[in-house]
FIROMAR-759069 format. One record per residue: residue number from 1; residue in one letter; y, x, z of N, C-alpha, C in turn. Coordinates in steps of 0.02 Angstrom, whole numbers, plus 50000, padded with zeros to 5 digits. Each point is the difference from the previous one (the first is absolute). Layout:
<atoms>
+-----+------+-------+-------+-------+-------+-------+-------+-------+-------+-------+
| pos | code |   n_y |   n_x |   n_z |  ca_y |  ca_x |  ca_z |   c_y |   c_x |   c_z |
+-----+------+-------+-------+-------+-------+-------+-------+-------+-------+-------+
| NUM |    A |     Y |     X |     Z |     Y |     X |     Z |     Y |     X |     Z |
...
+-----+------+-------+-------+-------+-------+-------+-------+-------+-------+-------+
</atoms>
This chain:
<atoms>
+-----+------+-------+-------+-------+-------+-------+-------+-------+-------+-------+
| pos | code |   n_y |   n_x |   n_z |  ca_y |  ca_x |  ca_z |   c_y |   c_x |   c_z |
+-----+------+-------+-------+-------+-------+-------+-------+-------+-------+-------+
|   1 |    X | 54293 | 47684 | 45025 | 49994 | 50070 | 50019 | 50069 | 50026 | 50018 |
|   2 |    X | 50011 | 50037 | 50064 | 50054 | 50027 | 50015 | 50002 | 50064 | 49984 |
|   3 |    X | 50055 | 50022 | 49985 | 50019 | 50059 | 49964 | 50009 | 50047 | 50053 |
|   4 |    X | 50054 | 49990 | 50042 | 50039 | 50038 | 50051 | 50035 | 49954 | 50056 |
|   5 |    X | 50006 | 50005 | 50064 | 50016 | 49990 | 50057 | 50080 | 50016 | 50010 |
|   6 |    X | 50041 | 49973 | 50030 | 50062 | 50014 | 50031 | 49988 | 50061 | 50062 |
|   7 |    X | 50016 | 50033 | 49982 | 50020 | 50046 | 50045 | 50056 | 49986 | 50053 |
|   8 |    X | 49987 | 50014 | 50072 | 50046 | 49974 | 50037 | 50066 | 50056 | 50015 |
|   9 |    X | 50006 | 50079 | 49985 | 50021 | 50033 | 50010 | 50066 | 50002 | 49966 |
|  10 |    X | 49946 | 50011 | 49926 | 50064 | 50026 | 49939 | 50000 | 49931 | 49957 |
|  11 |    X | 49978 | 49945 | 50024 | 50028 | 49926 | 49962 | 49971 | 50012 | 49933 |
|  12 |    X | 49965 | 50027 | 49964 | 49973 | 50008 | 49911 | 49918 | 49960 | 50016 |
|  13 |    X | 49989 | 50002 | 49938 | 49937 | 49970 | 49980 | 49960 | 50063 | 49978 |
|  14 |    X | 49951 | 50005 | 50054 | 49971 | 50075 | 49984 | 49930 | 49968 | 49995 |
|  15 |    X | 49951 | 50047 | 49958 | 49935 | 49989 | 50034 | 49963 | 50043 | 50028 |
|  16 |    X | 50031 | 50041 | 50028 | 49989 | 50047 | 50042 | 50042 | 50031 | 50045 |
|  17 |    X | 49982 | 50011 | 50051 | 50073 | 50005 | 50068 | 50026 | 50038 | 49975 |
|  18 |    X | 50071 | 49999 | 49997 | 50061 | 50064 | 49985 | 49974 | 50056 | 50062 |
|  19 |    X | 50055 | 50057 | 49996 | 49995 | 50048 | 50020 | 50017 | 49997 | 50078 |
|  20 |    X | 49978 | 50023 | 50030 | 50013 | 49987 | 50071 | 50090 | 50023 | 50023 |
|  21 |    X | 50026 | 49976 | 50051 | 50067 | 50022 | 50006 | 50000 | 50070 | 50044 |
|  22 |    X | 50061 | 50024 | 49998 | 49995 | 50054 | 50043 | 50014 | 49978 | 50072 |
|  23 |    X | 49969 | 50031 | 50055 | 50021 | 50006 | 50072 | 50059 | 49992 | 50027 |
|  24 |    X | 50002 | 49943 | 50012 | 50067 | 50001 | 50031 | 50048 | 49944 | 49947 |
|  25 |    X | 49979 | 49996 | 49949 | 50048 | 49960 | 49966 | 49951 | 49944 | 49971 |
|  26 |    X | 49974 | 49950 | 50031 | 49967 | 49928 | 49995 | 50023 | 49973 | 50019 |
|  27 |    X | 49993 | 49947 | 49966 | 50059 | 49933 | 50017 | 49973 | 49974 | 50050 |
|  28 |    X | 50049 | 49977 | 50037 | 50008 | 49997 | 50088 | 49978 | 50059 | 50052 |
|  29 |    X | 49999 | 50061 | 49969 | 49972 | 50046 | 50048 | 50087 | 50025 | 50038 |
|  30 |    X | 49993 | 50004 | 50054 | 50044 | 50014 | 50058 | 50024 | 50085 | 49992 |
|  31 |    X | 49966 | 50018 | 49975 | 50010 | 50094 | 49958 | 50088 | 50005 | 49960 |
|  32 |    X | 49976 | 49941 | 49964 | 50051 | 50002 | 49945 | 50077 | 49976 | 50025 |
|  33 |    X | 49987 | 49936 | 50022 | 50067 | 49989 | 50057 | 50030 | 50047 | 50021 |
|  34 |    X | 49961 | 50025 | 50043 | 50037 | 50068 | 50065 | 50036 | 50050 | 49921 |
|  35 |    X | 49950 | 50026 | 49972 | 50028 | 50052 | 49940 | 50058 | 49981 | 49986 |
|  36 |    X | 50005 | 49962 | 49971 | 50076 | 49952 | 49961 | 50049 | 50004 | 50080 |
|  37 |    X | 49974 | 49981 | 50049 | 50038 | 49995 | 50040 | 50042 | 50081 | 50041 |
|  38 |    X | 49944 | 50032 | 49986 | 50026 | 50079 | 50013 | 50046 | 50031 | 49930 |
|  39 |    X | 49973 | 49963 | 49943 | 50056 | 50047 | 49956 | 50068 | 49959 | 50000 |
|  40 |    X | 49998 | 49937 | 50019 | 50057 | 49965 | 50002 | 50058 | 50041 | 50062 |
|  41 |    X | 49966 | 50008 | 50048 | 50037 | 50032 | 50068 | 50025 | 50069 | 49986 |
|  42 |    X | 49950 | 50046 | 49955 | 50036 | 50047 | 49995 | 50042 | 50000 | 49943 |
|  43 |    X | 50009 | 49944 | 49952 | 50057 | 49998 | 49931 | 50064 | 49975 | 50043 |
|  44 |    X | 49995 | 49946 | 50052 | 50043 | 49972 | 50022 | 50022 | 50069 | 50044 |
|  45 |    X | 49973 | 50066 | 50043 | 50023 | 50047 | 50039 | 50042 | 50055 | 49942 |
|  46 |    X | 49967 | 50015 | 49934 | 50025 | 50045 | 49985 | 50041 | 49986 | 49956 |
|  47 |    X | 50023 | 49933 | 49986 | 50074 | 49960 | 49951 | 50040 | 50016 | 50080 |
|  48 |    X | 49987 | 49977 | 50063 | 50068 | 49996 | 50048 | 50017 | 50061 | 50000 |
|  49 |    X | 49948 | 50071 | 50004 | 50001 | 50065 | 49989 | 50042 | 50028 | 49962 |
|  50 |    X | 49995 | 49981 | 49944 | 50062 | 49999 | 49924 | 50061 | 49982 | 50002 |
|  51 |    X | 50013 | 49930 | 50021 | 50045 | 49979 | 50013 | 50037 | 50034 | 50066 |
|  52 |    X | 49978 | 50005 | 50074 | 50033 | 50031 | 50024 | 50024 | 50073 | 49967 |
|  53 |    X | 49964 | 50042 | 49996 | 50010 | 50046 | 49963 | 50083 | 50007 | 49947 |
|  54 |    X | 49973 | 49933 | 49942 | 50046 | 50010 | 49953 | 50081 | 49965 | 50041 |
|  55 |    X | 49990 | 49969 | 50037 | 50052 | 49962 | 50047 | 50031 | 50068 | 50035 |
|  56 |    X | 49973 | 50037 | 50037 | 50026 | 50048 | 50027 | 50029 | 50066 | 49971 |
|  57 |    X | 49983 | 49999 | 49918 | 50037 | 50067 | 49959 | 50046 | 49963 | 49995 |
|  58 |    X | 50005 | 49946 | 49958 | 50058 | 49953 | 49963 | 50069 | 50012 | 50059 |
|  59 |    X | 49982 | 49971 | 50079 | 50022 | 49999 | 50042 | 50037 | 50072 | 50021 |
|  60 |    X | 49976 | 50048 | 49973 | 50018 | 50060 | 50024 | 50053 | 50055 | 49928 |
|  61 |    X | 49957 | 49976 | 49933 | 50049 | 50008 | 49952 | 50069 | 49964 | 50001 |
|  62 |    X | 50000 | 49926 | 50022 | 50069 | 49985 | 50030 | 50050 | 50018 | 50042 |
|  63 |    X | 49959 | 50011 | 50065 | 50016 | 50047 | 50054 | 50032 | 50069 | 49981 |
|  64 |    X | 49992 | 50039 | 49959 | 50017 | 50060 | 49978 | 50057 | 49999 | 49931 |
|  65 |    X | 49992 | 49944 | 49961 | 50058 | 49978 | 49957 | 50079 | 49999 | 50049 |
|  66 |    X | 49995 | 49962 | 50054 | 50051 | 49968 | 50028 | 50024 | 50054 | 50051 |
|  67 |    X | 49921 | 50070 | 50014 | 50059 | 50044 | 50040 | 50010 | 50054 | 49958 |
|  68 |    X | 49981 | 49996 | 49936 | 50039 | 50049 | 49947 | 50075 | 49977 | 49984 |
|  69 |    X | 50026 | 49933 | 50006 | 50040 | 49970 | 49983 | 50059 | 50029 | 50064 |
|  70 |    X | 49968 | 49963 | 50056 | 50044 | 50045 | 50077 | 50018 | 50047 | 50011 |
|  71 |    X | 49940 | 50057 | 49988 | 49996 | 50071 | 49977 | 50048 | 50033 | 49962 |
|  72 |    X | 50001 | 49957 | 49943 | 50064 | 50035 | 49936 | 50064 | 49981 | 50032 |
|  73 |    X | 50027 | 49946 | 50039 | 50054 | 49979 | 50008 | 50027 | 50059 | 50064 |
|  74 |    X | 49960 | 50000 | 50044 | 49983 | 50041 | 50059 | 50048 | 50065 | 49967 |
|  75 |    X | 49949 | 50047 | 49935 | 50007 | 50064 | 49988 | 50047 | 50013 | 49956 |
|  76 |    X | 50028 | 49943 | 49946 | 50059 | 49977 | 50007 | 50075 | 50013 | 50040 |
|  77 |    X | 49985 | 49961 | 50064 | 50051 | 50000 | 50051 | 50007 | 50065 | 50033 |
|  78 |    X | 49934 | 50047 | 50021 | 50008 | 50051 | 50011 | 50037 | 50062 | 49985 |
|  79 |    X | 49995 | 49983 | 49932 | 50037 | 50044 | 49929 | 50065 | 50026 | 50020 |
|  80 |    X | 50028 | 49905 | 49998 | 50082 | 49999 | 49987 | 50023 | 50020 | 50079 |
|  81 |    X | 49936 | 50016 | 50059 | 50032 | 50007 | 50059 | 50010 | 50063 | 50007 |
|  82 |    X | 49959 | 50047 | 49966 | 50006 | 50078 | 49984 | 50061 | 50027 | 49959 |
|  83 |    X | 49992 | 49941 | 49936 | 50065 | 50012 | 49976 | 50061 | 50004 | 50021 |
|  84 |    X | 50022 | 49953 | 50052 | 50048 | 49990 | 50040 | 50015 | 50050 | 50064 |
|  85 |    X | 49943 | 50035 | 50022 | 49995 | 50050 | 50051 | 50017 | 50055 | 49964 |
|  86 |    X | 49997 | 50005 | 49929 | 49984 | 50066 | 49962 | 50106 | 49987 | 50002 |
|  87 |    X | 50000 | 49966 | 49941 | 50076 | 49986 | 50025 | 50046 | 50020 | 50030 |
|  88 |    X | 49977 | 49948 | 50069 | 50039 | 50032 | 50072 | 50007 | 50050 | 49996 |
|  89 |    X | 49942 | 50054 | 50008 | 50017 | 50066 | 50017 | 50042 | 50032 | 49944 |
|  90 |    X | 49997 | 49985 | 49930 | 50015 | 50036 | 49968 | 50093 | 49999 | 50024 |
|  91 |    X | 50017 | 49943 | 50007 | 50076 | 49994 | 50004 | 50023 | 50009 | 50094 |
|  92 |    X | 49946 | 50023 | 50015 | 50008 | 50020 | 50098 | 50006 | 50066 | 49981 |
|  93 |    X | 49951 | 50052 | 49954 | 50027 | 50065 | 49997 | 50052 | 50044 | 49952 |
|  94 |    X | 50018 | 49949 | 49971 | 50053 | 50002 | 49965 | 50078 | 50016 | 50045 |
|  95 |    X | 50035 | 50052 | 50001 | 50052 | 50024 | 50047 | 50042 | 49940 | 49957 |
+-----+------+-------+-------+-------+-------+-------+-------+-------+-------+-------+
</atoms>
């Protein structure tokens, strides 16, 4: 006397068919492929998304380090050129 049958789906020893699968996700159904294949395309679009993204602040917080650096030397140099104009005149109107 047999008890229960192999099920070809879910591989168990049932004696009564398991539960049916859902639409779209049976093994070898062509549904499920494409799915996996659409969330793969858009994980792989919205990581390059991120990455460009985080590539282009990084890129731009650098960018702005190095002309704060120019900047200070710049306003700096400006200073001592005022200073020196301030100077001049002081000892040009001097009788």
């Amino acid at each position: 006397m047999r008890v229960g049958s192999w099920h070809d789906d879910c591989f168990l020893l049932v004696s009564r068919r398991c539960s049916p699968a859902l639409e779209g996700f049976r093994k070898g159904d062509g549904m499920n492929t494409s799915r996996m294949t659409l969330i793969g395309i858009g994980l792989a679009l919205y990581l390059l998304g991120f990455g460009m993204l985080a590539g282009a602040t990084v890129e731009r917080m650098r960018f702005d380090h190095k002309r704060s650096q120019i900047l200070a030397r710049y306003d700096e140099a400006l200073r001592e050129w005022h200073a020196f104009r301030m100077e001049l005149e002081k000892t040009v109107a001097r009788p």
